[in-house]
C-alpha positions in Angstrom: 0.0 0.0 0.0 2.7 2.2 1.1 4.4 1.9 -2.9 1.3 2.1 -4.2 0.9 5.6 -2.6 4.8 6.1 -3.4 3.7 5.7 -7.1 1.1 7.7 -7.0 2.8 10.7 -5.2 5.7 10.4 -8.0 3.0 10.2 -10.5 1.5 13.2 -9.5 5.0 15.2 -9.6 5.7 14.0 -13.0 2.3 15.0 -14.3 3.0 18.5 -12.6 6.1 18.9 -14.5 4.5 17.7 -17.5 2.1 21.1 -17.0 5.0 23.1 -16.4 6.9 22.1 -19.4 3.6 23.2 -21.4 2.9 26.0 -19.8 6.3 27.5 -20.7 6.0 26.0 -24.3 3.0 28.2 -24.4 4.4 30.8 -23.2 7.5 30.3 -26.0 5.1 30.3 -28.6 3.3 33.4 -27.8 7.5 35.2 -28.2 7.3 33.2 -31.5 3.8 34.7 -32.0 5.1 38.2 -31.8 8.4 37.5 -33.6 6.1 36.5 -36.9 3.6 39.7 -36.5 7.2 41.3 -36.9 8.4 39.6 -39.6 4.7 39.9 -41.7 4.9 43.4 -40.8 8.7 43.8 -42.3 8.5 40.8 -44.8 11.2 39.2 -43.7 12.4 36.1 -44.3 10.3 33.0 -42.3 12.9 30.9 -42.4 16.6 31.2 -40.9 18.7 28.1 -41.6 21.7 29.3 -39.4 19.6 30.8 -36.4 17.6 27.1 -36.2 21.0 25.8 -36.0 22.0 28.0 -33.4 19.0 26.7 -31.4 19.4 23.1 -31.7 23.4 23.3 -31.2 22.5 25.0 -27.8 19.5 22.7 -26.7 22.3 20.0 -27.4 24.8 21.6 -25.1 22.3 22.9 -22.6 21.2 18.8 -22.1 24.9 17.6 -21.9 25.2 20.2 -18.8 22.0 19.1 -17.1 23.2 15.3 -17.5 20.5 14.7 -20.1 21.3 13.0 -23.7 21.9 15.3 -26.6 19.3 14.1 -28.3 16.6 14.9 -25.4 17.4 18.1 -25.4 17.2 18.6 -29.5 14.3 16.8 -29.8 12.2 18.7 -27.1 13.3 22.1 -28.3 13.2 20.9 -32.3 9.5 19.9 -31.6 9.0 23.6 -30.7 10.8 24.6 -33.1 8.3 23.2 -35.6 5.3 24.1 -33.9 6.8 27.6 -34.2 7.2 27.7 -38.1 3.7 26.5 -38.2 2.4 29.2 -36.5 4.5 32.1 -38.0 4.1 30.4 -41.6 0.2 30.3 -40.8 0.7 34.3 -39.7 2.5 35.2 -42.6 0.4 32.9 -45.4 -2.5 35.1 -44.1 -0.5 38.5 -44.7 -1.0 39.9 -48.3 1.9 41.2 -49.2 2.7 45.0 -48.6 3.2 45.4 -52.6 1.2 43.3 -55.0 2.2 42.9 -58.7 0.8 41.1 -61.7 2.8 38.2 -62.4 2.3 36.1 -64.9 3.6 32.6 -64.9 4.1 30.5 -68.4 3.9 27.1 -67.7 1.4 27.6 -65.0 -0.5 24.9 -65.1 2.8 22.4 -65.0 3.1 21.4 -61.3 6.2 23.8 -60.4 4.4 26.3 -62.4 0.8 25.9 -60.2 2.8 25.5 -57.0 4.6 29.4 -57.6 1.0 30.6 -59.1 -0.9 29.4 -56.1 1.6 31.1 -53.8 1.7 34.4 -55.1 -1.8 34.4 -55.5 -2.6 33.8 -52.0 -0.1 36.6 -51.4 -2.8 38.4 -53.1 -0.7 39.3 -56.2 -2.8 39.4 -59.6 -1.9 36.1 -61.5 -2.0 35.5 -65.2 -1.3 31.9 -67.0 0.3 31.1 -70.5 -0.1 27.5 -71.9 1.4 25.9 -74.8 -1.4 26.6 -77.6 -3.7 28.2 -75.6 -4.2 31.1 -78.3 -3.3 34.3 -76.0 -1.2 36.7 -77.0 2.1 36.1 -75.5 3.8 39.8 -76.3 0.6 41.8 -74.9 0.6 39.2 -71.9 4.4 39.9 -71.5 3.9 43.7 -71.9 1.3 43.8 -69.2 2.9 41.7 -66.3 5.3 43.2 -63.7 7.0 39.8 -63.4 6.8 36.9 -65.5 8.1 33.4 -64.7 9.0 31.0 -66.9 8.3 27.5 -65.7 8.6 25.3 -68.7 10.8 21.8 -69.6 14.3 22.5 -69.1 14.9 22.0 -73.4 12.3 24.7 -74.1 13.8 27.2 -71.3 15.9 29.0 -73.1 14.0 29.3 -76.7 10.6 30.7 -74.3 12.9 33.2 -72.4 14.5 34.1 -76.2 10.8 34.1 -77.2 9.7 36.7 -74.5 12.6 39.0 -73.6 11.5 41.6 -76.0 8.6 42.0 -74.6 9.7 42.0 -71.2 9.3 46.4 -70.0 12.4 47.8 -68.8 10.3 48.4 -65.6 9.4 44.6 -65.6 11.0 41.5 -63.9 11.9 38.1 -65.9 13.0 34.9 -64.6 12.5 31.2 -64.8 12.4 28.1 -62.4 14.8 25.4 -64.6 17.4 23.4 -63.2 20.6 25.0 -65.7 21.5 28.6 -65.6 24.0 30.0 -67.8 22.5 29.4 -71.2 18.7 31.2 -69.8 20.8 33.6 -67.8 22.7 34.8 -71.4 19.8 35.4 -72.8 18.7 38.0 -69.8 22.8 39.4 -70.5 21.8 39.8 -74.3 18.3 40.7 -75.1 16.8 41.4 -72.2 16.0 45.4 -71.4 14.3 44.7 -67.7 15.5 43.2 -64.9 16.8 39.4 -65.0 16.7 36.3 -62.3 17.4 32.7 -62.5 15.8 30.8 -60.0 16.5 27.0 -59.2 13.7 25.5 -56.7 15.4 22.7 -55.5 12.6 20.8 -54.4 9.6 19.4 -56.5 5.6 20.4 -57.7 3.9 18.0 -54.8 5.7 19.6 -52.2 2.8 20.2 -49.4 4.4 23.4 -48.4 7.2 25.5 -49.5 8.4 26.4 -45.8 12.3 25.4 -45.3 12.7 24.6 -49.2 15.6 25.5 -50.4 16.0 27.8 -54.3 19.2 28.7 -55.9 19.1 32.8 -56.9 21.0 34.0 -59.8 21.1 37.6 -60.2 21.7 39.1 -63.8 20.1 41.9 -64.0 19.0 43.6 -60.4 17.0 45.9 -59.0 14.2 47.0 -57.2 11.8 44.2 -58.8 14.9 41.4 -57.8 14.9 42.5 -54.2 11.1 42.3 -54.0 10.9 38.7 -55.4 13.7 38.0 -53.6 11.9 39.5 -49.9 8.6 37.6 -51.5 10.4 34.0 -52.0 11.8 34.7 -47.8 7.9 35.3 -46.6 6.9 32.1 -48.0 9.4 30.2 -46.1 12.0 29.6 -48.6 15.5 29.7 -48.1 17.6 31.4 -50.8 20.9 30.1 -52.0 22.7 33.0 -54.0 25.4 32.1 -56.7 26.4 33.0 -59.9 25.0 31.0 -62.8 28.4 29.3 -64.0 28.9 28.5 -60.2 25.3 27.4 -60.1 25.5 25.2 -63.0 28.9 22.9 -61.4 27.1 22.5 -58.3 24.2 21.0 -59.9 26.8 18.8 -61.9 27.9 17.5 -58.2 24.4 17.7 -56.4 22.3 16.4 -59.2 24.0 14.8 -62.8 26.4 12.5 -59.9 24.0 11.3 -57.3 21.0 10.9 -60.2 23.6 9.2 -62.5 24.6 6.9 -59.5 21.2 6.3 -58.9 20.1 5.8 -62.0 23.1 3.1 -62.5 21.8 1.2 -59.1 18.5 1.0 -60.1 19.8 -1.1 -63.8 22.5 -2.8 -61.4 19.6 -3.7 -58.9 17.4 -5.1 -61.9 20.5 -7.2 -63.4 20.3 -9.3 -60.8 16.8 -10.5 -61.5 15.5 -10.3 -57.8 11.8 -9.4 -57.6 12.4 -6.3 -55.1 9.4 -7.2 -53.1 11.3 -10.8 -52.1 15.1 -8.8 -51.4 12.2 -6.4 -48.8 11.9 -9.5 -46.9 16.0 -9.6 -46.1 16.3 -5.7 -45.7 17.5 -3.7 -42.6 16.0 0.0 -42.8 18.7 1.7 -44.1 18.8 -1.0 -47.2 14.4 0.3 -47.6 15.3 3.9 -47.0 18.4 3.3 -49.7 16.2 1.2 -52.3 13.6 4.4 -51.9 15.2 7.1 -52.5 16.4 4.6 -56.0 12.9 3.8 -56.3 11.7 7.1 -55.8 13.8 8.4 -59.1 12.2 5.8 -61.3 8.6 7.0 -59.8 9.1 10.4 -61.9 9.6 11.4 -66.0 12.7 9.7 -67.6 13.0 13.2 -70.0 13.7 15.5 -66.9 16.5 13.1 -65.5 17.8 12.9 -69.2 17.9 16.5 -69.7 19.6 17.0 -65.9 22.4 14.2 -67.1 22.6 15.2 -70.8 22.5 19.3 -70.8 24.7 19.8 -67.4 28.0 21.4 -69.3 29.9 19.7 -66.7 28.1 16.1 -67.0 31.0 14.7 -68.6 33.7 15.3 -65.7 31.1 14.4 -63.1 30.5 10.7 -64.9 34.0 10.3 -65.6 34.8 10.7 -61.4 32.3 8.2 -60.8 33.2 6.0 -63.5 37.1 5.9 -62.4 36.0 5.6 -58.7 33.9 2.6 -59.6 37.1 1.4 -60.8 39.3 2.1 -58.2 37.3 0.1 -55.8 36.8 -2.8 -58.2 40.5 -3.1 -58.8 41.3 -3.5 -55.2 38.0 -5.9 -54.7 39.5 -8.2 -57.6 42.7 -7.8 -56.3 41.8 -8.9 -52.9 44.0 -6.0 -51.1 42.2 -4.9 -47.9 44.4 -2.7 -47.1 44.4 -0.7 -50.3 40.1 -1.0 -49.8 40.8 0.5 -46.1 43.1 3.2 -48.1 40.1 4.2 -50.1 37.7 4.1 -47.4 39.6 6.2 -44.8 40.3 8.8 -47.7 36.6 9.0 -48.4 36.0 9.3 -44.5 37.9 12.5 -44.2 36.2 13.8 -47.0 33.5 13.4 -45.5 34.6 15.0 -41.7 32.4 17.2 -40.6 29.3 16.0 -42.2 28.7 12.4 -41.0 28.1 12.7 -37.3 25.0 14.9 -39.1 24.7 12.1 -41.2 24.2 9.7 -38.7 21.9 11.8 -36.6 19.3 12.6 -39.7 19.5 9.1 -40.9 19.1 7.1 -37.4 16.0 9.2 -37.3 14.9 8.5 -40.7 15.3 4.9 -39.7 13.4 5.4 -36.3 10.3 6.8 -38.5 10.9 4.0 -41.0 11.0 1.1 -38.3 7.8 2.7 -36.3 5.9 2.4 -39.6 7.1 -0.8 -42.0 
């Protein structure tokens, strides 16, 4: 009787902690509250990679001091961190922007093309769509626009930007969503009497919401127009990655033609062998599912737009001759039988990789957690 009343009494306390612990959340998210009416009010960015960083790097250390796992104390506070976005990002969705324009968005009906119509229209901006053959008249449509966006397949890019430019006022805006940036952004150098951006959104059309997406700015021809799509892009929650378009175009040989080549050479490698996937699923460990679905995934989507990232990258060639010649690095020692030219490789790789893996580990052990609570 006496533990049960023991129990009961620790119980109690934990359950008057647990109110605690809410009460201050609440009261954290009423700061957060006022933090958004500020940034709606200034359009500001939503979304601060570095600050969140800063956050969780100090929740870490604040649990080591209190003898608590690292992971307590970044999973508590990323929780709120969340819950936070979610409320400025509802705050800010429901603020018109200060400054509307008439955009117009070619390609609007495409799914990256609705996604950045639907946005700015809820921002209450004045949209206007051009479809292949739809019969309007594309230099009167171009003439009236403030800012037009170009959202079309990455082999038709540069011939619609070509196409419009002309028609584009000096007063007026022009950029385009495609994943290669010199050859569209030469055209803004050349023909263009406006203002020019390149814009890479390095995310897809079914995103659910553009919060914490990342897209890659190019500025060609700035001014007042680029900061304001610039400050609009930052109130819907994206993060903006500025570069250059020659420095933007050799990234996306690394990011994209390497690790979409590799995967596209896995998935053929994993269908030589002439397993039915669904029976290897029966063998797997979570990081083999969460692998074979991020291959999967690739083969899920249009076999043109991975042929046109591979083919079209200027730098494609270098980035396929690296993985080709590290294929055959590793195969030489493998035939060879030397381990200790394999360990050689291996430990080079790991430095390369210093810095990065102990994140690594930390967002894939919770992809696995996910995966293992729902398989």
């Amino acid at each position: 009787m006496a533990e049960e009343d023991a129990l009961d009494a620790l119980r109690a306390e934990l359950d008057a902690l647990d109110d605690t612990l809410l009460e201050l959340a609440a009261q954290r998210m009423g700061v957060v509250e006022r933090i958004g009416a500020l940034k709606a009010g200034a359009e500001r960015p939503l979304f601060d990679r570095e600050r969140e960083r800063g956050v969780l790097d100090r929740a870490r250390r604040k649990a080591a001091s209190l003898g608590l796992p690292e992971q307590v104390g970044e999973d508590l506070v990323h929780g709120l961190v969340e819950a936070s976005h979610q409320l400025q990002g509802a705050r800010m969705a429901y603020a018109r922007a200060a400054t509307t324009r008439r955009v117009l968005v070619v390609g609007g009906r495409g799914k990256m093309g609705s996604l950045f119509a639907r946005a700015f229209s809820e921002r209450g901006h004045e949209v206007d769509i051009l479809e292949k053959d739809d019969g309007c008249d594309r230099p009167a449509a171009a003439r009236a626009a403030d800012v037009v966006i170009v959202s079309v397949d990455m082999d038709a890019a540069e011939a619609v930007t070509q196409a419009l430019a002309p028609h584009i006022r000096p007063d007026a805006l022009l950029c385009d969503l495609n994943s290669l940036k010199e050859r569209v952004c030469g055209v803004y150098e050349g023909m263009l009497h406006g203002e020019g951006l390149g814009l890479h959104p390095m995310f897809g059309g079914t995103v659910r919401s553009l919060h914490r997406q990342k897209v890659v700015v190019c500025r060609v021809r700035s001014g007042p127009l680029t900061d304001w799509m610039c400050a609009e892009l930052g109130a819907l929650g994206l993060e903006l990655v500025e570069v250059d378009p020659s420095t933007h175009d050799r990234m996306m040989a690394v990011v994209q033609v390497l690790l979409h080549f590799i995967t596209v050479v896995m998935g053929n490698a994993f269908r030589r062998t002439g397993v039915p996937v669904r029976e290897s699923l029966r063998f797997t460990s979570p990081i083999y599912r969460l692998e074979l679905s991020v291959v999967a995934r690739l083969f899920a989507q249009d076999p043109d737009l991975y042929a046109s990232i591979i083919l079209d990258n200027p730098h494609s060639a270098e980035m396929r001759a690296h993985f080709l010649e590290a294929a055959r690095e590793v195969q030489a020692a493998v035939e060879a039988g030397d381990r200790e030219e394999f360990r050689r490789v291996f430990r080079e790789v790991d430095a390369y990789f210093a810095g990065f893996s102990e994140e690594a580990m930390r967002m894939s052990d919770a992809l696995i957690d996910f995966l293992v609570a729902r398989a």
